[in-house]
N, C-alpha and C positions, 0 to 999 in steps of 0.2 A: 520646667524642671530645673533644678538646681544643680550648678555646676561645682565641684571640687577639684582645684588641681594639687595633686602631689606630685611634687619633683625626685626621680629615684634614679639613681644610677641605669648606667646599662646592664651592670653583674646581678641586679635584682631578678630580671625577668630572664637570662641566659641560667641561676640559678636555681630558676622555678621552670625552665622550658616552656614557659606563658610568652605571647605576643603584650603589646600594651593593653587589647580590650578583654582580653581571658586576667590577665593580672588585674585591671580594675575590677571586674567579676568578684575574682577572687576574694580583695581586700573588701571589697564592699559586703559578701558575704560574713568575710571571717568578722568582724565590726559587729553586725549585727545576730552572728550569734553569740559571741563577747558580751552584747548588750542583753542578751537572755539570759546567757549565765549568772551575770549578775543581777538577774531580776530588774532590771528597767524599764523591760518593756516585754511584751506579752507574747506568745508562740502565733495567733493573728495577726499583730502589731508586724512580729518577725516577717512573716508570710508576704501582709503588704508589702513592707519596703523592696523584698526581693521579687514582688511581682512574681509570686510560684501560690501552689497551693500548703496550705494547711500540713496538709499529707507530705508531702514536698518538704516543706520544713522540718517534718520531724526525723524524714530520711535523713536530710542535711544532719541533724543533731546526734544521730545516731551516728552518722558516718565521723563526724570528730569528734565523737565521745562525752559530748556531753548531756548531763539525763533532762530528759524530757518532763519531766514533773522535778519544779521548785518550790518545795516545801518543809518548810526549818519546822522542828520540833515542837513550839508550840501551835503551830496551825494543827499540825498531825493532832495532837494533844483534843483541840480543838475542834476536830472532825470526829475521832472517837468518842468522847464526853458527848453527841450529838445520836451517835448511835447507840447510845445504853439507855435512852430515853425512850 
């Protein structure tokens, strides 16, 4: 496994009321749903890195507000035009 260290004050985690391993938790989560939101990598992809389920993941996404389906305009466009056929 791969290690990352970030160096953070002590007022980070007295901040957040997290120990060190609940604040890496954390920032390892919040990261990778960062990376969903911005479409880089997939709601599975997410699941893996955080070693949870699927289902799990999307609680996650729901609890910080971000939507669970990424889909810009012309995809939609794209799925429609698919159903009038």
């Amino acid at each position: 496994m791969t290690q990352i260290v970030l160096e953070m004050g002590p007022n980070a985690m007295s901040a957040l009321r997290k120990g060190p391993a609940e604040l890496a938790e954390e920032i390892k989560t919040a990261a990778v749903v960062q990376w969903y939101a911005e479409g880089r990598i997939s709601q599975e992809k997410g699941a893996e890195i955080l070693n949870i389920s699927r289902s799990r993941f999307l609680d996650e996404l729901y609890r910080r507000k971000v939507p669970a389906i990424q889909v810009d305009i012309e995809q939609l466009r794209e799925e429609l035009e698919c159903l009038k056929d």
